[in-house]
Every structure is written in C-alpha cells, then in structure tokens.
N, C-alpha and C positions, 0 to 999 in steps of 0.2 A: 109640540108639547109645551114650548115655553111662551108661545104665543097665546096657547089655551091656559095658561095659570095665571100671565098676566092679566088676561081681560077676565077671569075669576076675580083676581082680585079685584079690579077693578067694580066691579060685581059687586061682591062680597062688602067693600067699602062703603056702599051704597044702601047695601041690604042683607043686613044678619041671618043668615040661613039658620032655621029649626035644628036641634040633632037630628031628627029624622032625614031633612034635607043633606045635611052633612054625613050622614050614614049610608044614605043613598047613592052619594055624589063619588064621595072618594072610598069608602067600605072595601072594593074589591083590587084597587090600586095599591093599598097598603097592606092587604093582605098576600098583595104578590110580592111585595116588597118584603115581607117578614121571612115568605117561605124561600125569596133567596138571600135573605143573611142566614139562615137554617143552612141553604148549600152550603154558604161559603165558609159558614162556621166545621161544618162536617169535611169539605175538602180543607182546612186547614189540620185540623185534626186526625183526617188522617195521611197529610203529610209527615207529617211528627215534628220534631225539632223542638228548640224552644219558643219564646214568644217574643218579637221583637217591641221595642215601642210601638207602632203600629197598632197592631193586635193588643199591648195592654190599652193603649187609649179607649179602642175599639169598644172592650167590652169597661171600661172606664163611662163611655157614652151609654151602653147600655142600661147601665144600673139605674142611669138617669129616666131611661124609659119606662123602666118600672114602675118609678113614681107616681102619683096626683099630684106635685108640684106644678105648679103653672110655668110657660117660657120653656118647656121641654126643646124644642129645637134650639133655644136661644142657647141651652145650656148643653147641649148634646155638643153643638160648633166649636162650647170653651174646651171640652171634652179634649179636642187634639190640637188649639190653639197655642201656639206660643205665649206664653203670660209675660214674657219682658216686654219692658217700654223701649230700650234705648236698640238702636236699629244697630245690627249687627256687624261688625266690622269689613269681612270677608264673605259672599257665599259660600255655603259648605259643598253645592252641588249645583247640575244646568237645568235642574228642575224639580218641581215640587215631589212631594212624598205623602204627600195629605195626613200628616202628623206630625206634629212637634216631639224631634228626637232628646229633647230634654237637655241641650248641652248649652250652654253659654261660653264665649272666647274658645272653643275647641275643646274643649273639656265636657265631662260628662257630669249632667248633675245627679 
C-alpha cells in the first residue's frame, strides 16, 4: 500500500489528475475509511465513559473535515500534535498515544 501511494505521488507530481480522475482513483477508499470511523465512533459510544484527550482531539480533527479550507490533512495532524516547541524533559510513557495529552512539565493544561 505504501509502495502504491508513493509511486502515485510520484505520479501525481508529474501529472495533475481531473476530479474525475481523483474520484475514480481514491472515491471508494475513503469511503471505507469514513464507514470505519462511523464504527469506531459507534463502539466508543457505546462503551460509555467519558472522553479522553484522545477522542476530543479526534473529533477536534473532524470539524476540520467538514470544512472547504484548503491543507485539511495538514491541519487534521495539528489536530492531535503537540504545539510546544521546547522538547520535553522526561518521557511520560514507552510509547506513543497518537494524541497530545495536553500536559506540559507533568501538569495538565
């Protein structure tokens, strides 16, 4: 799969695909992709609990998608990105979380 997006782009850099092209090409990959954040939106929900960082990021990204803004991926990745500059003293954990828990120096912002 990622050998098929790089040589797209590849591709793609060379030669601006129609929307039609681009409807054709990716259309049904994104549309599987939407019906499973619909799962995962539904199995969180009916987990219950509250919502962690995570999950607000999550639908934090979303609203993004709603938009006509241009850069939507660009800005979907700030969505759960860390925005401090200065690199962090101590890891908090042995691996990622694919969300910025919001905390600075151990504390919660």
């Amino acid at each position: 799969m990622l050998r098929r997006t790089l040589n797209m782009a590849k591709t793609i850099k060379h030669q601006r695909l129609t929307r039609q092209q681009v409807l054709d090409q990716y259309f049904l990959g994104a549309r599987h992709r939407l019906v499973e954040i619909g799962a995962f939106l539904d199995r969180v929900q009916r987990a219950g609990g509250a919502d962690d960082f995570r999950l607000k990021a999550f639908r934090r990204a979303m609203t993004v998608l709603r938009g006509r803004q241009p850069d939507r991926a660009k800005r979907v990745l700030l969505a759960f990105t860390d925005p401090t500059v200065a690199p962090a003293p101590k890891a908090e954990g042995k691996s990622a979380c694919g969300a910025w828990a919001g905390r600075k120096s151990g504390k919660a912002a």
